[in-house]
N, C-alpha and C positions, 0 to 999 in steps of 0.2 A: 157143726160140733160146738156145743157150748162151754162156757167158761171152763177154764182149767188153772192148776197152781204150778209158777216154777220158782226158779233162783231170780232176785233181781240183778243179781250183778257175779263177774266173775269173783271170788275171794279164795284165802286157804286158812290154814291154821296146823298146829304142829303138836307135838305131847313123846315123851319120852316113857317108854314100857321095859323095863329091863334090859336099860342100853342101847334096846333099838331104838335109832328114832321114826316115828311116823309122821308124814305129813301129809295133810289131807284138803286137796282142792277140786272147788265146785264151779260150773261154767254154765249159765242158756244156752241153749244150742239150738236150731230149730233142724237141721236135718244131722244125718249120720254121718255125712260128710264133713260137716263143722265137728264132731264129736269125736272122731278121727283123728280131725288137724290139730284138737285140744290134746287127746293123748299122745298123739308124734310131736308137740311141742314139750311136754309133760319129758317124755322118755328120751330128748335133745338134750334137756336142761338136767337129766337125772342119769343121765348113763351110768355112772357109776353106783348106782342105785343098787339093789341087793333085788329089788320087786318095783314095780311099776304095775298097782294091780289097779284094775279102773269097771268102771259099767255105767250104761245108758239106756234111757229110756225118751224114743220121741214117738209124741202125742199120734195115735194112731200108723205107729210104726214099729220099728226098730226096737227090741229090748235086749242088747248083749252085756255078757260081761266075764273077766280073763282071771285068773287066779295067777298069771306071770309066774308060773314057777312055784308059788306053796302048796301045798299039800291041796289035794281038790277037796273043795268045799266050804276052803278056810278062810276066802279073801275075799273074790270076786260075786259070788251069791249074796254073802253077808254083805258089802256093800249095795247090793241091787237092792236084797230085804230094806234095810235103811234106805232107801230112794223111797220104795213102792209105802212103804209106813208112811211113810212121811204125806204121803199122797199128792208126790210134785212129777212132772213130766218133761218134756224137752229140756233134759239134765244131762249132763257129764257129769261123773265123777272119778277122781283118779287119787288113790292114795297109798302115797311112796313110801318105800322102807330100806332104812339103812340097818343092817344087821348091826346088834349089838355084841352078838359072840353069846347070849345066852338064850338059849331054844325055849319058846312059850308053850310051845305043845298045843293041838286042836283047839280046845277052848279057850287059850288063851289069843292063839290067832284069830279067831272070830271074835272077842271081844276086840281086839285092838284093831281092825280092819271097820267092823262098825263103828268104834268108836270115831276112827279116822273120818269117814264119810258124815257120820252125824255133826262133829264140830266142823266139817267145812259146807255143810249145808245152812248150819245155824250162821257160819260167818256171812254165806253170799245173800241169807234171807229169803224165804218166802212170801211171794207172791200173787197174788188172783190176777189172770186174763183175763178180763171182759171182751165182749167184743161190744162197740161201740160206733157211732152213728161219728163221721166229719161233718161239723156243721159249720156255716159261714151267716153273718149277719154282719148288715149296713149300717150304720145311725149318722145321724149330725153330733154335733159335740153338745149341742142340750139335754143332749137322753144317752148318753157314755156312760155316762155314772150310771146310772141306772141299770144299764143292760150289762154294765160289768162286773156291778153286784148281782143285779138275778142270776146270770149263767153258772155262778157257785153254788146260790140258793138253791138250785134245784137240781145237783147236780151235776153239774157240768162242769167242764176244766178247763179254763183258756188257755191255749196252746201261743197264739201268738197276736198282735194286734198291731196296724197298719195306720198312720196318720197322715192324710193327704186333706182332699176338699173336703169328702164324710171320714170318718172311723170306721175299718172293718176288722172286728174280730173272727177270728178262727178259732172255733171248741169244738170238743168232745164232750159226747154224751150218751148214759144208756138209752136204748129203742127204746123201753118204758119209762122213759121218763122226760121224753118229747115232748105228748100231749099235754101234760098240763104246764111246760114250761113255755110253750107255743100259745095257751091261753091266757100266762101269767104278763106272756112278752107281747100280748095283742090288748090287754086292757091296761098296759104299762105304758103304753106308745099311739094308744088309740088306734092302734091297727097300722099305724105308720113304719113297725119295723116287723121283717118277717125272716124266719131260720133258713136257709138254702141247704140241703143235704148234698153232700159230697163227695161219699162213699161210706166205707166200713172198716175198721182196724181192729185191732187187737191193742188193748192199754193195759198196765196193771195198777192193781189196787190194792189197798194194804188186805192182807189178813185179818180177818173179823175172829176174835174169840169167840168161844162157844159161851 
């Protein structure tokens, strides 16, 4: 499966609708089980909550979502719509309601449930997965500099870097963009330093406007 978008980071954010208040937090998740223990930490912290309305969506999986008690259609849909709009996946989303004592009525419940879920997806950020190459590469400290500027020039992200008798960096990299970092890193080094592959991960990357 290739790339996909999520939340980079857990966040929430909050907004007042005629007294009620709503609060709306977003989580990564990678299975339904983590998505679970976000909303039973969520519904811990909120007991006293009026609504605890939440949905998920993971990447070739799982897509639920609970309307906790409002009217059906009102909560829990509308925040799934806003996940799926938005076009992010391995998402939690859970957003609380404190009655305020004044009834919003159908369309007013879907807007303030979306709303919910849209300001805590904008707070956790969206994201791009790539999936990406673990690479390893050797050098002496005469050609460091070098191989520590190309690996960004092209690319690449150094992950961590090791000083003993050589230098050994650890990067990530996309598959397409191996080959000519492997030719830029073979006429940089006279052929003296070469990439070792690793395995494969999942990194994120910022979002690209359109």
């Amino acid at each position: 499966m290739g790339a996909y978008r999520t939340v980079e980071r857990e966040a929430e954010d909050a907004f007042v609708e005629k007294r009620s208040r709503f609060i709306g937090y977003a989580k990564p998740v990678e299975t339904e089980e983590e998505a679970l223990a976000f909303l039973a930490e969520k519904r811990q912290k909120h007991w006293d909550a009026s609504h605890n309305v939440y949905a998920y969506s993971i990447r070739g999986g799982a897509v639920r979502f609970s309307d906790d008690g409002e009217p059906q259609g009102t909560a829990g849909m509308p925040v799934l719509d806003v996940i799926q709009k938005s076009g992010v996946t391995n998402v939690a989303v859970v957003v609380t309601r404190y009655f305020g004592g004044i009834l919003l009525g159908g369309g007013g419940l879907v807007r303030a449930y979306s709303h919910g879920a849209s300001i805590a997806l904008a707070a956790a950020g969206i994201v791009e997965m790539r999936e990406c190459l673990r690479l390893r590469a050797v050098c002496d400290y005469g050609r460091y500099g070098r191989l520590q500027s190309l690996i960004p020039e092209c690319g690449g992200v150094v992950e961590d870097t090791a000083f003993a008798e050589n230098v050994e960096l650890r990067f990530h990299m996309e598959p397409e963009k191996l080959p000519a970092f492997e030719k830029r890193l073979a006429d940089a080094t006279n052929g003296a330093v070469s990439a070792e592959t690793l395995g494969s991960a999942f990194f994120a990357f910022p979002v690209e406007e359109a």
